[in-house]
RODO-2510 file (C-alpha; in nm, 4 decimals, decimal comma):
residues 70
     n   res          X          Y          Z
     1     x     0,0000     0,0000     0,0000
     2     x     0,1543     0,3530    -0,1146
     3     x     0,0911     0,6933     0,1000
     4     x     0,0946     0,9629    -0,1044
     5     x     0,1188     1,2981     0,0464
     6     x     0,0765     1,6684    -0,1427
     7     x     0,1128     2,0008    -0,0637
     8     x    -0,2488     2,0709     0,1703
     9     x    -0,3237     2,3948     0,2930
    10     x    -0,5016     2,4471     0,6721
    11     x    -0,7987     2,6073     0,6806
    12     x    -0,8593     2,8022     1,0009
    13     x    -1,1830     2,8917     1,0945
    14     x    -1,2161     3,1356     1,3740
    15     x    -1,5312     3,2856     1,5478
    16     x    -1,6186     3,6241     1,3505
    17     x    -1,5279     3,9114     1,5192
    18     x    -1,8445     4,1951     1,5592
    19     x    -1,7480     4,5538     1,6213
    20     x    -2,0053     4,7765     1,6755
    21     x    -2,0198     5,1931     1,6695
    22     x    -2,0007     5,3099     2,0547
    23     x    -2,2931     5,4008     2,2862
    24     x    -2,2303     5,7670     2,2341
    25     x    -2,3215     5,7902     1,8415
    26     x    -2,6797     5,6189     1,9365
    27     x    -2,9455     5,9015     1,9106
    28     x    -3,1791     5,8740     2,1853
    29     x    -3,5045     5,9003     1,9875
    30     x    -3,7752     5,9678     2,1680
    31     x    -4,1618     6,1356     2,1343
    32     x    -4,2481     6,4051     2,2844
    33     x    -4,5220     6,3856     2,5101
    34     x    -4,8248     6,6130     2,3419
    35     x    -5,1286     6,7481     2,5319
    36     x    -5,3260     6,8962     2,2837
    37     x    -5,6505     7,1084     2,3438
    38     x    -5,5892     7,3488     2,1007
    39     x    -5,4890     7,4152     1,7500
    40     x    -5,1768     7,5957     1,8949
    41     x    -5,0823     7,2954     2,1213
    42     x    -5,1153     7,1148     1,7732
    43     x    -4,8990     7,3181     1,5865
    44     x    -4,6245     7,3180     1,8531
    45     x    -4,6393     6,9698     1,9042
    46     x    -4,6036     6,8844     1,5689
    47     x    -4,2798     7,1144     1,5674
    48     x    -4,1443     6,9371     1,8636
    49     x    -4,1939     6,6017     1,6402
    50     x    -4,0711     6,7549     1,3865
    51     x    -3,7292     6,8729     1,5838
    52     x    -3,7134     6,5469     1,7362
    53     x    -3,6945     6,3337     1,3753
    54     x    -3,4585     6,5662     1,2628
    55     x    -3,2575     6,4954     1,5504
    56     x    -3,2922     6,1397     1,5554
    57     x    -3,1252     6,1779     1,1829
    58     x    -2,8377     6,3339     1,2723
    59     x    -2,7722     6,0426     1,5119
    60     x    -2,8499     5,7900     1,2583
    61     x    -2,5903     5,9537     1,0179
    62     x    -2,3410     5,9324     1,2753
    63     x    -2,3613     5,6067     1,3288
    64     x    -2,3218     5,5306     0,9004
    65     x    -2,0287     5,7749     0,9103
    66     x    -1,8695     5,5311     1,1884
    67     x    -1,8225     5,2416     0,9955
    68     x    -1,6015     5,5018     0,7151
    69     x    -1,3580     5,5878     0,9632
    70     x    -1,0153     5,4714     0,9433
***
């Protein structure tokens, strides 16, 4: 019975590594709270949600600019 050996390459598998942005580039979305009796209260709540998406944005874009850095 003949061995016959070659050239064999190793294969190393190895758990995948996860890095994630840090806790400070997370926008803390949240809703205002709206009590609204009047058409004023309406409009100024609906700037306050409107303020409130647009920051929620700028944390979102943060966190795709992360992953760019260096």
């Amino acid at each position: 019975m003949a061995f016959v050996t070659g050239c064999t390459t190793r294969t190393v598998v190895s758990d995948p590594v996860r890095v994630v942005p840090p806790e400070s580039l997370f926008p803390d979305c949240t809703t205002p709270e709206a009590v609204i009796e009047t058409n004023e209260d309406l409009a100024e709540s609906y700037e306050a949600m409107r303020e409130a998406l647009r920051r929620c944005r700028e944390g979102m874009e943060s966190i795709k600019g992360w992953g760019d850095q260096p």
